[in-house]
SEVEXBA-894189 format. One line per field, with one value per residue (C-alpha): x, y, z; residue in one letter; residue number from 1. Coordinates in Angstrom, 3 decimals. Layout:
! residues N
c1 (X; ...)
c2 (Y; ...)
c3 (Z; ...)
res (a; ...)
n (NUM; ...)
This chain:
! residues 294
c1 (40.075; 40.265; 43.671; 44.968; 42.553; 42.239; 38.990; 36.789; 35.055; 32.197; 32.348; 30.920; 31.206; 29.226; 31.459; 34.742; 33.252; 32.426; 35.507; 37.068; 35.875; 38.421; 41.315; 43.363; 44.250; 42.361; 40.955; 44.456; 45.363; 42.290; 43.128; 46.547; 45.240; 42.194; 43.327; 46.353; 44.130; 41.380; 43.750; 44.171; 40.349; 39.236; 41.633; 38.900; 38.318; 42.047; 42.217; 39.223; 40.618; 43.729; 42.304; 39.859; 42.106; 45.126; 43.862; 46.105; 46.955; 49.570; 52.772; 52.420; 49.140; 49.857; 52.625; 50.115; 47.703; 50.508; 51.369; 50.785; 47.907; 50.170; 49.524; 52.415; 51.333; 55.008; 55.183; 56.152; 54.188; 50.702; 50.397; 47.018; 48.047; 45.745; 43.176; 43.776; 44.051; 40.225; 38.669; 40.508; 39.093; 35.715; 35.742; 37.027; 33.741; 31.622; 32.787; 32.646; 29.549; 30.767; 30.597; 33.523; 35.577; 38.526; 40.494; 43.585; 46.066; 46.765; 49.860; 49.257; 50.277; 53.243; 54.337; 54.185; 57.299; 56.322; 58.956; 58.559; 55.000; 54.800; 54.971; 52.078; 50.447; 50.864; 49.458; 46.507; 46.106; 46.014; 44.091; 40.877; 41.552; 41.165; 38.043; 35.828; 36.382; 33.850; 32.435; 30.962; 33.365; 36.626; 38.367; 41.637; 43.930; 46.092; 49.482; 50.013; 53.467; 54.201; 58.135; 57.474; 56.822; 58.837; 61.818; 64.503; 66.424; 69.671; 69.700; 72.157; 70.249; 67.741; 66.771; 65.811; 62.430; 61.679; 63.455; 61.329; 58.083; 59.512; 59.514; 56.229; 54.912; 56.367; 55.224; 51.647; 51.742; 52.673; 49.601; 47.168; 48.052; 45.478; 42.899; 42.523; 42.051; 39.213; 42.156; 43.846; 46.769; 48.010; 51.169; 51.798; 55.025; 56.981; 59.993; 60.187; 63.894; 63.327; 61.361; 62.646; 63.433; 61.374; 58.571; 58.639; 59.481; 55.852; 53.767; 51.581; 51.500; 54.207; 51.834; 54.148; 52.612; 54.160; 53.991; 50.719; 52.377; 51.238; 48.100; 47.387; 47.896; 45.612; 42.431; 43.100; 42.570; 39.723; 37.823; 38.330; 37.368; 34.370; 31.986; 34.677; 34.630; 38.911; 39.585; 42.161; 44.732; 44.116; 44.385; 48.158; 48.837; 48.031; 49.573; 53.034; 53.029; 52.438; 55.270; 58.650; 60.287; 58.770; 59.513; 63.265; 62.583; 59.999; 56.245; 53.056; 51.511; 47.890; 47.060; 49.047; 46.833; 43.528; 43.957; 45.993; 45.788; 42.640; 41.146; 43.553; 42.201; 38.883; 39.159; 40.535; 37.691; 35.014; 32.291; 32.201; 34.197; 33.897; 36.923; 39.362; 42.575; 44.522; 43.091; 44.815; 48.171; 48.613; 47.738; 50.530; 53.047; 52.504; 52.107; 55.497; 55.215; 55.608; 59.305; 60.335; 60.920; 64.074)
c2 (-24.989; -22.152; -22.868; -22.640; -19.866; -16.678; -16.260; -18.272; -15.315; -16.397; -14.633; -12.610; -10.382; -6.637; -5.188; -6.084; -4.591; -1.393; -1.225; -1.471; 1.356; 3.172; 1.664; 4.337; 2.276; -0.359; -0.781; -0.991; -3.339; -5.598; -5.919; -6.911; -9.581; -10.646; -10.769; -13.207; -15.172; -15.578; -17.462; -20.027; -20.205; -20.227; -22.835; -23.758; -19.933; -19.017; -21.850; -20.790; -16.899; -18.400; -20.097; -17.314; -14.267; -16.494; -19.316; -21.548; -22.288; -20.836; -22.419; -20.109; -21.070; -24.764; -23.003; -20.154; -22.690; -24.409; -21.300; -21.513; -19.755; -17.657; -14.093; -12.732; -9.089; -6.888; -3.870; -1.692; -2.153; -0.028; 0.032; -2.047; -5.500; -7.743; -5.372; -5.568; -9.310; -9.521; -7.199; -8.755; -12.080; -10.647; -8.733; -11.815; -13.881; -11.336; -11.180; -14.972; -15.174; -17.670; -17.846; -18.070; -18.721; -16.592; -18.308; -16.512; -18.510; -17.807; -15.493; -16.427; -20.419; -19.355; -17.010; -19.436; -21.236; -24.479; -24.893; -28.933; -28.647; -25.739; -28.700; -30.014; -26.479; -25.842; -29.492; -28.683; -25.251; -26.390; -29.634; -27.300; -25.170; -28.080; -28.874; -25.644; -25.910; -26.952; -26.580; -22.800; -21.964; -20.109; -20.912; -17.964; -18.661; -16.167; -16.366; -13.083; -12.018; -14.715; -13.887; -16.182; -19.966; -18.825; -17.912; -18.298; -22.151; -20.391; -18.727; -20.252; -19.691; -21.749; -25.136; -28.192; -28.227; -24.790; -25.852; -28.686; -26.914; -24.491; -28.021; -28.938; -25.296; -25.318; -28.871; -27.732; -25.107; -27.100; -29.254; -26.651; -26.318; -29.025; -26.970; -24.985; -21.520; -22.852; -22.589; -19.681; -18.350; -14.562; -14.220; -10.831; -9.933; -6.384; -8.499; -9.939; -10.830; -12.871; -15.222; -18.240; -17.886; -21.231; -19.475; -16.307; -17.644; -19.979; -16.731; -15.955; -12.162; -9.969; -7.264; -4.192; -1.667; 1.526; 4.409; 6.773; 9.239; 12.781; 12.303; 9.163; 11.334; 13.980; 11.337; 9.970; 12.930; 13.873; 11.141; 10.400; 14.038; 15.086; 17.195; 18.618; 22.152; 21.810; 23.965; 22.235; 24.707; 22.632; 19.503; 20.090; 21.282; 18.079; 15.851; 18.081; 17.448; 14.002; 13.426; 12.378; 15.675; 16.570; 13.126; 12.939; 11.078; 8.491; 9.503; 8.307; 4.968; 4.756; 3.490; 5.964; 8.825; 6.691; 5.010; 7.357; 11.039; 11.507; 9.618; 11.209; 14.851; 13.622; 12.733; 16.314; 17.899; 15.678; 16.660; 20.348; 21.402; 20.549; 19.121; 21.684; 21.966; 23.535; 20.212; 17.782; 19.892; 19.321; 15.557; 15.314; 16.992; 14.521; 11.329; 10.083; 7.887; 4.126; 3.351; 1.138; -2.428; -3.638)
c3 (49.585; 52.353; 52.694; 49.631; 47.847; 49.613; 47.429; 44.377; 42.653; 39.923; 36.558; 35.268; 38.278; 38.646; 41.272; 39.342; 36.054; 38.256; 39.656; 35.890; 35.089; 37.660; 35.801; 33.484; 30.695; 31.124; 27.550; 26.148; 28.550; 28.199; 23.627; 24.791; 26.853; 25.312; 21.792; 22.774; 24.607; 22.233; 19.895; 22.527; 22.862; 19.427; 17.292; 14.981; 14.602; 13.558; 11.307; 9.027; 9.709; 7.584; 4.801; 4.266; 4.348; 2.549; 1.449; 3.211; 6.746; 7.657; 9.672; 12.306; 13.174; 14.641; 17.301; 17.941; 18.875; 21.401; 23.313; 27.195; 28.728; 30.649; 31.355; 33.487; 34.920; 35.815; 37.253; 40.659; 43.279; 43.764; 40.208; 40.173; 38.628; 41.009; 39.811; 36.414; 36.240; 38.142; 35.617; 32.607; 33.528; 33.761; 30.879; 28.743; 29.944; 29.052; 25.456; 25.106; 27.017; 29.089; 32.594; 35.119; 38.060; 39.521; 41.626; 43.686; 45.377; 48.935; 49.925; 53.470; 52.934; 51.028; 53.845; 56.678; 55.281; 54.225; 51.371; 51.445; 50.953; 48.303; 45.517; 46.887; 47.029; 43.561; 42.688; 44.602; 43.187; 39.554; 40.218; 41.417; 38.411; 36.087; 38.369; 37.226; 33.491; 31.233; 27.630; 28.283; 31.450; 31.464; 34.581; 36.117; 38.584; 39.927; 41.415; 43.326; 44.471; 41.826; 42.698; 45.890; 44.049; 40.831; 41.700; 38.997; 39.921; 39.019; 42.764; 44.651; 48.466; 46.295; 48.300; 46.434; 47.885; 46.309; 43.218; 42.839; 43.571; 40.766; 38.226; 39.441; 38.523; 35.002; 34.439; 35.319; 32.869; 30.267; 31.087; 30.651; 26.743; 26.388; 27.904; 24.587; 26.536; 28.796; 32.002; 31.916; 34.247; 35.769; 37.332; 39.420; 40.596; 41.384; 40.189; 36.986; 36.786; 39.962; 37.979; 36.678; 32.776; 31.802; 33.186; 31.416; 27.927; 28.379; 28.847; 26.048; 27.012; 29.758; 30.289; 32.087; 34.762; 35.518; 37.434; 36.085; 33.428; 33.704; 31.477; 33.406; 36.905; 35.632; 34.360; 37.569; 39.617; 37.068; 37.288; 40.964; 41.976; 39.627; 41.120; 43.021; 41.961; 40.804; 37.911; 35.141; 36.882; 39.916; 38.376; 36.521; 40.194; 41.879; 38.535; 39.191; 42.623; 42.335; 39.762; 40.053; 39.351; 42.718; 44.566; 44.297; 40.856; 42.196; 41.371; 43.107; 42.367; 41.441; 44.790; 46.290; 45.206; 45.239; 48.725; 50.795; 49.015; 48.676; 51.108; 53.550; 52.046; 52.466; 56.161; 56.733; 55.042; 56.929; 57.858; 58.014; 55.242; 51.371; 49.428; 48.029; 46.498; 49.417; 51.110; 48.755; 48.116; 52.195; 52.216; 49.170; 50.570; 53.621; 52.045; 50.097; 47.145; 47.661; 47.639; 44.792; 45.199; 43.691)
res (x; x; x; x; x; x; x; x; x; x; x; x; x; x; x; x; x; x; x; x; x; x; x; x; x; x; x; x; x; x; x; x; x; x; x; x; x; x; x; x; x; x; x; x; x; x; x; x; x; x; x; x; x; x; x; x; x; x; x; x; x; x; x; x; x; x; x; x; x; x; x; x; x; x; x; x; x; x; x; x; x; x; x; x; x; x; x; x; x; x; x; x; x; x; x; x; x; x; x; x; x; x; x; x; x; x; x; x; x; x; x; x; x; x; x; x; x; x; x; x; x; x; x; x; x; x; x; x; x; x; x; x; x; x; x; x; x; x; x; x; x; x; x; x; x; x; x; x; x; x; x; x; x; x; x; x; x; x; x; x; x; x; x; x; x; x; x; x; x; x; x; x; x; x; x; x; x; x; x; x; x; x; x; x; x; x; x; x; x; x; x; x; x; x; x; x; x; x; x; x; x; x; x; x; x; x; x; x; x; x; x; x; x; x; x; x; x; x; x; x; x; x; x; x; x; x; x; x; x; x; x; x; x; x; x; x; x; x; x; x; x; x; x; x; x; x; x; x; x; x; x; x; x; x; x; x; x; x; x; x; x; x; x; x; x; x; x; x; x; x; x; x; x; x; x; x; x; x; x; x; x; x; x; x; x; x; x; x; x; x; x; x; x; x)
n (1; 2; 3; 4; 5; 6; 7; 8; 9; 10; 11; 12; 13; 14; 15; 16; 17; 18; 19; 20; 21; 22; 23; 24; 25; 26; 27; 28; 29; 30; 31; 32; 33; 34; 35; 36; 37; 38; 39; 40; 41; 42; 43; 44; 45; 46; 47; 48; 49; 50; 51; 52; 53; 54; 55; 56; 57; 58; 59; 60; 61; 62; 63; 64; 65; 66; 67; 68; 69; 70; 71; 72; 73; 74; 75; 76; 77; 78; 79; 80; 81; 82; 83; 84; 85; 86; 87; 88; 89; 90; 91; 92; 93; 94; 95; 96; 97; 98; 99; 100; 101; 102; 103; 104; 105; 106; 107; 108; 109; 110; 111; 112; 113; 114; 115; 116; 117; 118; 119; 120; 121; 122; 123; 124; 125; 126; 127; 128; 129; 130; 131; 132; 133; 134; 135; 136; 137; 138; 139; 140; 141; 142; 143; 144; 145; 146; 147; 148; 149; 150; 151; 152; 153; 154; 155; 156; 157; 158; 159; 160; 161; 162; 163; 164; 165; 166; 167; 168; 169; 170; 171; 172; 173; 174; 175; 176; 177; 178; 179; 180; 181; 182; 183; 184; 185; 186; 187; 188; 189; 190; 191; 192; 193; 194; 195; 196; 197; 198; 199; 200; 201; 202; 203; 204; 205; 206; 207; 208; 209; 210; 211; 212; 213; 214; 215; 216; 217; 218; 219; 220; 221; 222; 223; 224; 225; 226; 227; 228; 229; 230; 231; 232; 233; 234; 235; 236; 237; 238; 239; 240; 241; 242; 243; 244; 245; 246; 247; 248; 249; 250; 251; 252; 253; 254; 255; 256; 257; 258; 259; 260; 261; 262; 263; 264; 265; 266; 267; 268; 269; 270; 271; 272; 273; 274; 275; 276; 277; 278; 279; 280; 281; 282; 283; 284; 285; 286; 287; 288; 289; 290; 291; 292; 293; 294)
């Protein structure tokens, strides 16, 4: 399984709901998620939600019922998708109180160019997802860089290998509608109109990620930097410079600022001098956003 998983996490995990925690809008994200989901989970449970609130059941509830358990995560890169598919996974078993398994499919295999064997891959990939289901497990795999396998079959440089490991990938989704919830599926990509178009009509829920707003910049930097000493003045100095207005329209990703600005300010502060705002306004002013992938 080394070769096709880069990891098998079990759920419920402590240092993935820690790390949660970090997330700015992670809640909203999570009742997105969670409450599509939970119709796939619970059938029985919708069905007596219908008859009791309107005393029938309703039409829509048999094609609710039949949706995929696809969860496609969009967004520019740096904007903490892989992230935010770990702790939505771990979150979910923790409401159900179920246990889990998180299981992320291997960029490094796809990179090495094996196009005649990706069919195979994805085979493989879903046949050990079906393997950790049971009764009281939830079992997630993620597709990272989902762009890679999924590639829309209208591209012409397409070869038939790929477009065939693109059937075999729809064909396994479509199986896992008879898992009733208990297998569920992320997709993460920087490019969603790369993806084939069979592939995003089957997802359940197209969860976009953006660039951190203002507010988001500045609960960032608040929560990231508490105990600090930075007055609020100092904080809407660091979300301005930090926005796109100052970037040449292209603000800083959340990793940006949490893995390379303040780190970065850190390491010129250590170990003689405490953090400070003059620290972090140079480290900015050095480190460009992430350019956008298009």
């Amino acid at each position: 399984m080394t070769t096709i998983f880069d990891n098998i996490l079990e759920l419920p995990d402590r240092a993935i709901q820690e790390r949660s925690k970090a997330l700015i809008g992670f809640d909203n994200r999570f009742d997105r998620v969670f409450g599509n989901l939970r119709l796939l989970i619970d059938p029985d449970g919708l069905k007596e939600w219908s008859l009791k609130q309107h005393g029938v059941e309703l039409p829509a509830i048999a094609h609710l019922t039949d949706r995929h358990p696809l969860v496609i995560l969009a967004g520019d890169v740096g904007t903490g998708k892989t992230v935010s598919a770990e702790a939505i996974a771990d979150r979910a078993v923790r409401e159900l109180g179920r246990e889990g398994f998180f299981l992320r499919l291997s960029t490094r295999v796809r990179g090495e160019g094996l196009h005649g064997q990706m069919g195979g891959l994805v085979n493989d990939a879903f046949a050990q997802l079906k393997e950790q289901v049971g009764k009281k497990r939830i079992a997630f795999l993620l597709i990272d860089e989902a762009d890679a396998i999924a590639s829309s079959r209208s591209t012409l440089q397409m070869h038939q290998e790929e477009k065939a490991a693109v059937n075999t990938l729809i064909q396994k989704l479509d199986e896992m509608r008879d898992m009733k919830g208990r297998a569920i599926v992320f997709m993460s990509t920087n490019r969603l109109n790369f993806l084939d178009e069979a592939i995003v009509r089957r997802a359940a829920v197209v969860l976009e990620f953006s660039r951190p707003s203002a507010s988001e910049r500045a609960e960032l930097f608040t929560t990231y930097l508490e105990g600090a000493g930075l007055l609020k003045k100092d904080i809407i100095e660091l979300v301005a410079l930090t926005g796109p207005e100052q970037n040449d329209g292209l603000g800083h990703t959340f990793s940006d600022i949490t893995l390379r600005v303040i780190p970065e300010a850190v390491a010129l502060c250590f170990p003689d001098m405490k953090l400070t705002l003059a620290a972090l306004v140079e480290t900015i002013q050095r480190v460009n956003p992430s350019p956008k992938i298009k």
